[in-house]
C-alpha positions, -999 to 999 in steps of 0.1 A, spaced: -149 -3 269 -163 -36 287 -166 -66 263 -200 -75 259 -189 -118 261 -162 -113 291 -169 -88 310 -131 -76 308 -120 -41 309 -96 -40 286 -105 -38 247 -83 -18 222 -101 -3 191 -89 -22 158 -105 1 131 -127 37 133 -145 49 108 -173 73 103 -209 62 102 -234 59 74 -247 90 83 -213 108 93 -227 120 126 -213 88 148 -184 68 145 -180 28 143 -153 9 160 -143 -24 163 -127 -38 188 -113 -69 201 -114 -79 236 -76 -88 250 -88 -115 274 -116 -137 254 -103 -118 216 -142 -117 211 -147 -84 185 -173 -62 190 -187 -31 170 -194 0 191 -207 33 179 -195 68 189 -221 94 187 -220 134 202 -248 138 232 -271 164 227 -302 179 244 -333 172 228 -353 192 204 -380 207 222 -410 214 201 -435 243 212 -472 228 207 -502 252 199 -515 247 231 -475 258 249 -471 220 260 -439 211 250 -428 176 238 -398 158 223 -387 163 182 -400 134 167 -390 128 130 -416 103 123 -444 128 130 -432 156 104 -426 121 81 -459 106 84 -479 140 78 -455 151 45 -463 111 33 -500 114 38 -498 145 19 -480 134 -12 -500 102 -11 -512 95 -50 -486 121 -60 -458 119 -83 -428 120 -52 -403 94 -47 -396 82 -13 -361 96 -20 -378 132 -26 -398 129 7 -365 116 22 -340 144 13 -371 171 19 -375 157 55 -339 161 59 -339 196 46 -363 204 70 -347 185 99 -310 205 87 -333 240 87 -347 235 120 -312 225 140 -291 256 124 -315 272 143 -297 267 171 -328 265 196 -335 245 223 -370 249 218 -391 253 183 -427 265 183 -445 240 161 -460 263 141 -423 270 122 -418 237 115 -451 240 98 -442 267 74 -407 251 66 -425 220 58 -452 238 37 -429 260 25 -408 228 13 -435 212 -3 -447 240 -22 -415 236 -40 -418 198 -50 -456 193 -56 -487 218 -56 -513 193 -46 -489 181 -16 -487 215 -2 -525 218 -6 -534 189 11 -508 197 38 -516 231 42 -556 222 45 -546 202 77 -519 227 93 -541 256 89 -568 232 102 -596 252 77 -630 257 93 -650 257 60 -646 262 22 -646 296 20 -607 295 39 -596 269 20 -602 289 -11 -584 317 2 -555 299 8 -558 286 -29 -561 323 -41 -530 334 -24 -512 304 -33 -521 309 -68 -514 349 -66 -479 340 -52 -471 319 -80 
């Protein structure tokens, strides 16, 4: 590894230890020209997540899209930040055991209404309205019948 102050080539790792979120490592290590330490961090390289749009365009997993649409949903509700936090990462865990390079969108969508269903009623309504993008009333109150038939 090349110190970041020297330029050198030669550091040696003083200390490894896993990450905050146990999928990278963090070393530090001091140069043996300068002694400068540094922190690097170790992390596996994967291919992307390739999510399967309605439309068959493909684009890149992006967390903060399933995040912001499961927030705006359980806006005024009675869910902690935590909740929406470990549900997310449910989700997330759900979708890479997969094993897929490539997700159709509209599975995501079910885990995620299928996911908030379990935490708040109102959340999974609202979401659901948007997913299923509803072209009047009358669907939206057939989702709500088999919702409340399934209950």
């Amino acid at each position: 590894m090349k110190c970041p102050y020297c330029n050198a080539q030669d550091t040696k790792v003083i200390d490894s230890r896993p990450a905050d979120d146990n999928s990278s490592i963090r070393r530090r290590r001091q140069c043996e020209q300068c002694g400068k330490r540094f922190t690097t961090y170790e992390k596996l390289e994967t291919m992307p997540l390739m999510i399967i749009k309605k439309d068959n365009s493909r684009e890149t997993y992006d967390r903060s899209k399933m995040e912001k649409g499961i927030i705006l949903s359980c806006h005024k509700r009675p869910v902690s930040s935590q909740k929406i936090s470990e549900l997310i990462d449910q989700i997330e865990n759900q979708i890479f055991n997969m094993e897929e390079r490539e997700v159709p969108a509209s599975v995501v969508g079910e885990l995620v209404m299928k996911k908030l269903k379990e935490v708040d009623e109102v959340a999974y309504v609202r979401f659901a309205s948007v997913y299923r993008e509803f072209k009047d009333v009358n669907a939206f109150m057939d989702e709500l019948a088999t919702f409340l038939k399934n209950k």
